[in-house]
PLY file of the C-alpha trace (Angstrom):
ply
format ascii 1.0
element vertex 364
property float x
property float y
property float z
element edge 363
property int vertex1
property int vertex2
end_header
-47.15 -14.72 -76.01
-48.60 -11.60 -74.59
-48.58 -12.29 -71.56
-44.73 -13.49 -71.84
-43.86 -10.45 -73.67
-45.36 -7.93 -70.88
-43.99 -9.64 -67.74
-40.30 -10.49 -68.87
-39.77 -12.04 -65.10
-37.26 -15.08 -64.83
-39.99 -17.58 -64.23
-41.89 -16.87 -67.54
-38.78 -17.32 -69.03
-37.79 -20.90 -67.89
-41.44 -21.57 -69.21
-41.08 -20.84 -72.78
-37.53 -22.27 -72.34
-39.42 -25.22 -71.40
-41.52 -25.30 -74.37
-38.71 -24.89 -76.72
-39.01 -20.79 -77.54
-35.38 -19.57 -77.73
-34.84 -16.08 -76.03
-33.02 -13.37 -77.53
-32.29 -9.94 -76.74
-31.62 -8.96 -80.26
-34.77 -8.65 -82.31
-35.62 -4.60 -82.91
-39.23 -5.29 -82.10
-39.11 -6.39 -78.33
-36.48 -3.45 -78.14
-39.19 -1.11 -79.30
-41.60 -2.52 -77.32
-43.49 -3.54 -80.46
-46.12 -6.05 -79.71
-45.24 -8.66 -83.20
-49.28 -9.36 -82.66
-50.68 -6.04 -83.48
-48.49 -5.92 -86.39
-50.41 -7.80 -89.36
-53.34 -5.83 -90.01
-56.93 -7.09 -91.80
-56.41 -7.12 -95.73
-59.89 -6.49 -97.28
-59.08 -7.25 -100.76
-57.51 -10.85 -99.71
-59.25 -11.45 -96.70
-62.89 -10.61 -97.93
-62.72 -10.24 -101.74
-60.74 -13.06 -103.04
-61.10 -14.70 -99.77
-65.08 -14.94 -97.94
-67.01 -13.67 -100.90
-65.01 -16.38 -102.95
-65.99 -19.16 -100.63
-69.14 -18.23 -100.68
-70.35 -17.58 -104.27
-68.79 -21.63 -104.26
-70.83 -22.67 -101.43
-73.46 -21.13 -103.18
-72.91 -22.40 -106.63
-72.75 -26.06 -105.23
-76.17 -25.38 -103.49
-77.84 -24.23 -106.29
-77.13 -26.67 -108.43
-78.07 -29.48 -105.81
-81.47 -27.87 -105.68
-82.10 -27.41 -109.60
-81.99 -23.20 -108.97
-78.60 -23.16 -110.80
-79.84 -21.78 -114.32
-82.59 -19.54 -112.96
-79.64 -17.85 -110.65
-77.33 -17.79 -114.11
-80.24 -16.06 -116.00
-80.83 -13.39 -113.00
-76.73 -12.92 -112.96
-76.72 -11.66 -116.52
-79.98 -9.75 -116.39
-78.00 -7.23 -113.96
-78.27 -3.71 -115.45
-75.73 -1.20 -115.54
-75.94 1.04 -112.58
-73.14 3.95 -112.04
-69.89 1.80 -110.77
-71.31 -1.65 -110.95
-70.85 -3.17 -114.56
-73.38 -5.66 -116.18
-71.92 -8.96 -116.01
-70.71 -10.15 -119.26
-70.63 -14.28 -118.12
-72.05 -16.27 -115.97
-70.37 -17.39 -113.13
-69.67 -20.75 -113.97
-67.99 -19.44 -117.50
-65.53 -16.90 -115.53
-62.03 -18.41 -115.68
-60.66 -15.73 -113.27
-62.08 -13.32 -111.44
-60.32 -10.01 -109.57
-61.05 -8.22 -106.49
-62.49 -5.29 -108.20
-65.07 -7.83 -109.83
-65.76 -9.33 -106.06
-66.75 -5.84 -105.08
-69.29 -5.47 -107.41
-70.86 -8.66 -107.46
-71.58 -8.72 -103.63
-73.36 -5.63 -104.56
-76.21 -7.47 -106.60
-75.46 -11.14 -105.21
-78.26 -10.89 -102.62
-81.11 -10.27 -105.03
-80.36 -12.40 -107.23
-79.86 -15.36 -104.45
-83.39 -14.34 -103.30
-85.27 -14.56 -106.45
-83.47 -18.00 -107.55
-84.65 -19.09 -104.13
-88.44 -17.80 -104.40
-91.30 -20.54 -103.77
-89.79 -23.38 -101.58
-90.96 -26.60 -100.88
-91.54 -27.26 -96.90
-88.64 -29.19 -96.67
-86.48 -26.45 -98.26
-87.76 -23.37 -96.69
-85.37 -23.12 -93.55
-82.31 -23.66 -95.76
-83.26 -21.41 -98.19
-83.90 -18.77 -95.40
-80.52 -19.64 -94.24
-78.53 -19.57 -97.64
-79.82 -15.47 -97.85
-78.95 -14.69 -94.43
-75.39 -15.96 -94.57
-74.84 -14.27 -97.80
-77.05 -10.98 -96.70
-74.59 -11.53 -93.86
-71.33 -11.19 -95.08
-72.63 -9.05 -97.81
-73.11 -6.00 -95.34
-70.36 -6.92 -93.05
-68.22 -6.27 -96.36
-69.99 -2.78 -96.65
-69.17 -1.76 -93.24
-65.74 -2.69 -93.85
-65.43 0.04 -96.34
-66.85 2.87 -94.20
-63.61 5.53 -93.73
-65.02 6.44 -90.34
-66.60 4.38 -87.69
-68.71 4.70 -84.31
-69.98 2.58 -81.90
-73.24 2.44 -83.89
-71.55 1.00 -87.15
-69.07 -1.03 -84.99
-72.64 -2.90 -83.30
-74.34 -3.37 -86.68
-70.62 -4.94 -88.48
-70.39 -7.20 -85.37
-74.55 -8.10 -85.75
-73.96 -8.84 -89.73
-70.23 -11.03 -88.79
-72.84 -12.87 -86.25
-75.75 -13.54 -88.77
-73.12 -14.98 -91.83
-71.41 -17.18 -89.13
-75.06 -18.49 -87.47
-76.24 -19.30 -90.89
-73.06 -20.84 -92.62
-73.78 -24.16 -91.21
-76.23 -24.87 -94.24
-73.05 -25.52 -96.78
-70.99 -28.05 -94.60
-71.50 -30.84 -97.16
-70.88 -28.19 -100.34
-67.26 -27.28 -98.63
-66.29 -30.74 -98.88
-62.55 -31.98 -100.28
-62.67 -34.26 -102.78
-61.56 -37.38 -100.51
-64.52 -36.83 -98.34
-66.70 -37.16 -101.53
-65.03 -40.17 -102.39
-65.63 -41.83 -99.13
-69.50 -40.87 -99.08
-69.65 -41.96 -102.52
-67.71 -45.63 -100.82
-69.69 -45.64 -98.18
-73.15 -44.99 -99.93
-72.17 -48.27 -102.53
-71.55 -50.27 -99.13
-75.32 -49.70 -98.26
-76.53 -50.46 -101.96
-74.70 -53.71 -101.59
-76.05 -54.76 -98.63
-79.85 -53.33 -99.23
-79.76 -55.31 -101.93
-78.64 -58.27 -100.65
-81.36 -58.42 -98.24
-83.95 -57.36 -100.30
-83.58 -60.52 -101.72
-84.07 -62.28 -99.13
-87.55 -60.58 -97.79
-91.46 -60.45 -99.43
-92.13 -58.10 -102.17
-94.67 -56.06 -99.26
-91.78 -55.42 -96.83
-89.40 -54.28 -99.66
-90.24 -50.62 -99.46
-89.90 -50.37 -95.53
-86.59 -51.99 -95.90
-85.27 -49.20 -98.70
-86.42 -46.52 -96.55
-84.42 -47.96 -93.34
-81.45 -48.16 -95.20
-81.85 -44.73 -96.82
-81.85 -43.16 -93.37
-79.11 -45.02 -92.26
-76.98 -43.54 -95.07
-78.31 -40.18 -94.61
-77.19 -40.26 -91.16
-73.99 -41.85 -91.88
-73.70 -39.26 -94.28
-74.48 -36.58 -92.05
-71.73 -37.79 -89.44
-68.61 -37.83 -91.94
-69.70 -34.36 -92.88
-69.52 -33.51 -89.18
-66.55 -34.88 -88.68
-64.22 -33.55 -91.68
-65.57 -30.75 -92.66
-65.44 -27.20 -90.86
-65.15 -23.21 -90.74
-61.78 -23.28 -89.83
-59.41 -21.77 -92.08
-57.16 -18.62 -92.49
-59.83 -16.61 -94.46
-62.54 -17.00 -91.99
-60.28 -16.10 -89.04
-59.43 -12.89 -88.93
-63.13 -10.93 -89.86
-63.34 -11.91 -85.78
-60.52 -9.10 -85.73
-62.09 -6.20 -87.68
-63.97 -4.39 -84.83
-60.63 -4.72 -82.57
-58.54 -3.34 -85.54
-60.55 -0.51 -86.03
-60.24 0.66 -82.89
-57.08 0.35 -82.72
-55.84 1.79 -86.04
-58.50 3.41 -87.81
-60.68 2.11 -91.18
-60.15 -1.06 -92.61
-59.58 0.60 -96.15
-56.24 1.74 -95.37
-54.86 -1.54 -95.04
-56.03 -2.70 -98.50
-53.24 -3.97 -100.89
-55.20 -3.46 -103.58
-53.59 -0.51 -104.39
-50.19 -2.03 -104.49
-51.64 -5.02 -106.67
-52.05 -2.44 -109.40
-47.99 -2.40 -109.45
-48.19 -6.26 -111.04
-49.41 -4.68 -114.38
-46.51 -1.96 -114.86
-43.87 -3.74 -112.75
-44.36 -7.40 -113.37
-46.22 -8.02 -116.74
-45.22 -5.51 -118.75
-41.66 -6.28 -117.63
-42.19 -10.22 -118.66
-43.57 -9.22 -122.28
-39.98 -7.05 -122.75
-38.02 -10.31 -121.57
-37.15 -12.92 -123.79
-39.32 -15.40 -121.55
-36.46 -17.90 -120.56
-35.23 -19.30 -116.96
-34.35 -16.00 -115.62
-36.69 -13.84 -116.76
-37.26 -12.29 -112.99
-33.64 -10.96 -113.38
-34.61 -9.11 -116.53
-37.50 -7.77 -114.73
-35.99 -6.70 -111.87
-32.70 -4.99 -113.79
-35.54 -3.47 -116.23
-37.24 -2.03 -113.26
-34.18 -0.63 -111.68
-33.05 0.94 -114.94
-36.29 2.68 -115.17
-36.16 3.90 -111.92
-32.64 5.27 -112.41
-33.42 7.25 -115.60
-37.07 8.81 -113.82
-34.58 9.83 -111.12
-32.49 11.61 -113.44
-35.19 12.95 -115.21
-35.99 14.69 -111.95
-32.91 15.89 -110.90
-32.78 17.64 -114.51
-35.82 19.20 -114.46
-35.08 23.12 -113.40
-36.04 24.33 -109.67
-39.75 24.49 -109.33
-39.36 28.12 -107.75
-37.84 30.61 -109.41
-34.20 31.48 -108.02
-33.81 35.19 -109.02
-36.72 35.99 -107.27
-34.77 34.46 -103.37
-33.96 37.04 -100.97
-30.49 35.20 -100.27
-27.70 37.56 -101.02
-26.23 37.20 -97.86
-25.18 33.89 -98.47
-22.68 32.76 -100.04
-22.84 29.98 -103.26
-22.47 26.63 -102.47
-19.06 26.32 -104.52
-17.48 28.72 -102.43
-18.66 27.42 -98.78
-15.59 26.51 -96.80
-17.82 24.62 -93.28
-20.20 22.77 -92.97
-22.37 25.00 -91.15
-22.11 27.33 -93.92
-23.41 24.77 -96.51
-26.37 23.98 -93.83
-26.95 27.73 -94.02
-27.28 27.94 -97.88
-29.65 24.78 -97.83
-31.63 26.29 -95.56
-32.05 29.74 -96.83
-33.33 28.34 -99.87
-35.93 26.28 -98.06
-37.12 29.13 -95.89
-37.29 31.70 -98.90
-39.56 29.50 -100.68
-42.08 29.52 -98.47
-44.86 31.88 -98.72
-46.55 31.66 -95.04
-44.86 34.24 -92.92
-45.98 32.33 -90.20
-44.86 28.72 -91.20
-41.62 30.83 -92.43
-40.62 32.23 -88.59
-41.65 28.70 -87.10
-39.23 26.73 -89.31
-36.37 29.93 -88.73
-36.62 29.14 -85.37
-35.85 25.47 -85.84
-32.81 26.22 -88.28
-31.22 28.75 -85.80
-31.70 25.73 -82.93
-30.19 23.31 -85.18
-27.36 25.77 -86.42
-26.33 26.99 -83.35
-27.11 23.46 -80.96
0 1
1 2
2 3
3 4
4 5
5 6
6 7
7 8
8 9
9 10
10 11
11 12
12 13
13 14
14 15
15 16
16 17
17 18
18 19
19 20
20 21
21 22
22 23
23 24
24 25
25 26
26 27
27 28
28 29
29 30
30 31
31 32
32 33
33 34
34 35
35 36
36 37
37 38
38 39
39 40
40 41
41 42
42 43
43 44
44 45
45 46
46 47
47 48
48 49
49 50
50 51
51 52
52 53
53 54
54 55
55 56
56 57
57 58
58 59
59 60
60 61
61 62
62 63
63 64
64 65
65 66
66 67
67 68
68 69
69 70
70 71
71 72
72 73
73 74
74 75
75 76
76 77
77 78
78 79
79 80
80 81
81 82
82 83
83 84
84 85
85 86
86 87
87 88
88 89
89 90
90 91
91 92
92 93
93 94
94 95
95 96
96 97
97 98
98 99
99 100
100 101
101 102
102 103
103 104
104 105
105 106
106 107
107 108
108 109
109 110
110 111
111 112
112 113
113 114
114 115
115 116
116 117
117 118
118 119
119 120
120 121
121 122
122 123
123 124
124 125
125 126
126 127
127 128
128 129
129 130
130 131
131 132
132 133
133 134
134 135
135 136
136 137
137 138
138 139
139 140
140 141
141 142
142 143
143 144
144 145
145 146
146 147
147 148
148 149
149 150
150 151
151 152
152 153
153 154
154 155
155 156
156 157
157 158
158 159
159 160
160 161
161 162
162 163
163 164
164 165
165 166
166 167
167 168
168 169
169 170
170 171
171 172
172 173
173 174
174 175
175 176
176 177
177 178
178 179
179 180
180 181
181 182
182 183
183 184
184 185
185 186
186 187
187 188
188 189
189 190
190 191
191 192
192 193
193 194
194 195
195 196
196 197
197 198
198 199
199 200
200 201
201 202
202 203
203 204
204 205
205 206
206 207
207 208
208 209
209 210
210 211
211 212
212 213
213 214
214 215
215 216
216 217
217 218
218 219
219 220
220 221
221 222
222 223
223 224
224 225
225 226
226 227
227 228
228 229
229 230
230 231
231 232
232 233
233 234
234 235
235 236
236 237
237 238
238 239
239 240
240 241
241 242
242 243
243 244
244 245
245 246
246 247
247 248
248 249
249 250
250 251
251 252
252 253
253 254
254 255
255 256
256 257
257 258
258 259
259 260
260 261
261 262
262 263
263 264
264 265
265 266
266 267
267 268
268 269
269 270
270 271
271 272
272 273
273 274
274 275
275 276
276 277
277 278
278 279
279 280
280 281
281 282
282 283
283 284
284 285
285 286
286 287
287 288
288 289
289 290
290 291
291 292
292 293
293 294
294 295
295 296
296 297
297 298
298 299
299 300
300 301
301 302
302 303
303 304
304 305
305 306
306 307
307 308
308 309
309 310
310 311
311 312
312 313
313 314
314 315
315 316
316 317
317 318
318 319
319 320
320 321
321 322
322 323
323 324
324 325
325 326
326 327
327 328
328 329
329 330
330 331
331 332
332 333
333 334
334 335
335 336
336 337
337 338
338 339
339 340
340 341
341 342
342 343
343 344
344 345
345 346
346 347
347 348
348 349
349 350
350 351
351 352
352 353
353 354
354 355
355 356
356 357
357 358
358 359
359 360
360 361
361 362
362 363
């Protein structure tokens, strides 16, 4: 659509006509020359909080508790100390109903140790994905810190793209603890299947070839196994995408932090809850909350506007205008507002700049 959108020629047209995209000539962003692309920007606290970090302490979780590490990872969790901003955890993470972004934050700030000692003194069969379960989460982990920094150079820009590139090399060790629910059921099908017919011919053979015959069939499910994985599960989804954006978004508009909504999520507290408590909880209880809102709007509005001047009039040099009851034009009235703007400022410079502007606009 970029391409489209910068070469508006008659052919490119007849091709999206083609491909059933209506043209119009009315939408304010083409008239602006707005690219509708560049407009959604990377979200840290739904994108990475309650989005990667959440996928991945579940990954996790389901890997742990395949390997028997689940309880010694529980044990470490609630161990954490307090240290300045980051809170002792209070319950495991099994027992936490709900968790918020704030939460998130901290946790990815002591998930990485506690990963690494749960995972201490492998087996030889479990040492590579052990080594890969700490690097995706070490991963992510820092790519999450870099995401915070309010400034950025090519230096921090290299090491967020090295840590994006570690998580995504090593994520392939959870494909089978991502897994819907139907694709359990079918391994769980497809695993009775080869019971069934394992047993059927184990019946049939010596006692001294019975053990050969398990193990053939074994592999044949793991392998079957291994292929429906393959084939239904994957990386991508929404939350995963757009982390491949954060180095282009930065340099084009600045730190990620900016673009948090976690400052506007605070709003559901004042705005939203405490406006559903005052309601009396039936079908339309948004309309309550909305009129509730707007009422106390209205009254911290007039609050405001009966509040007395923050600058103190008698003190204006502004006898040479007249009072705003008496002004007969509207230049006049301009004049008055403008006299009390400029007399209460106290930079003689800033003062002359913005007298220049109000004689340009006065007399235009």
């Amino acid at each position: 659509m970029c391409v489209f959108y910068h070469n508006d020629s008659t052919q490119r047209i007849a091709q999206l006509t083609a491909w059933g995209v209506r043209t119009t000539t009315d939408n304010v962003l083409w008239r602006l020359r707005c690219n509708p692309t560049e407009l959604p920007k990377p979200d840290l606290l739904h994108t990475i909080q309650i989005g990667m970090l959440k996928y991945l302490l579940l990954w996790i979780m389901s890997f742990l508790k395949s390997h028997h590490r689940l309880a010694l990872f529980n044990s470490l969790w609630m161990a954490i100390p307090y240290y300045l901003s980051m809170t002792q955890p209070k319950k495991s993470f099994e027992e936490m109903v709900q968790w918020t972004g704030d939460e998130y934050k901290k946790m990815s700030h002591f998930l990485v140790g506690c990963l690494a000692n749960s995972l201490r003194h492998p087996s030889n069969s479990e040492l590579s994905a052990f080594e890969q379960v700490i690097l995706c989460a070490h991963g992510l982990c820092e790519l999450y810190m870099y995401c915070q920094y309010p400034t950025h150079d090519a230096i921090s820009l290299d090491s967020m793209e090295a840590s994006l590139g570690c998580s995504h090399d090593n994520k392939d060790v959870f494909p089978e603890h991502r897994v819907s629910k139907q694709i359990r059921m079918l391994v769980k099908a497809t695993k009775t299947k080869s019971v069934k017919a394992r047993d059927l011919e184990l019946k049939k053979t010596r006692y001294c070839d019975r053990q050969k015959i398990s193990g053939s069939y074994d592999q044949e499910f793991a392998t079957e196994r291994a292929r429906i994985y393959q084939k239904h599960t994957h990386f991508n989804f929404p939350k995963i995408h757009p982390t491949s954006h954060f180095r282009e978004s930065i340099e084009m508009f600045g730190s990620l932090d900016q673009h948090s909504t976690s400052a506007t999520e605070l709003l559901h507290k004042s705005e939203v809850k405490n406006g559903y408590r005052g309601s009396n909880k039936t079908g339309d209880f948004y309309l309550q909350i909305v009129e509730s809102n707007a009422r106390i709007e209205a009254f911290d509005i007039w609050k405001l506007n009966l509040k007395p001047q923050s600058c103190d009039m008698s003190s204006l040099n502004i006898s040479h205008l007249r009072p705003p009851h008496v002004l007969k034009s509207p230049t006049e009235q301009y004049r008055y507002v403008f006299g009390v703007f400029l007399a209460s400022i106290s930079n003689p410079e800033l003062w002359n700049n913005v007298e220049i502007t109000t004689y340009r606009f006065l007399n235009r």
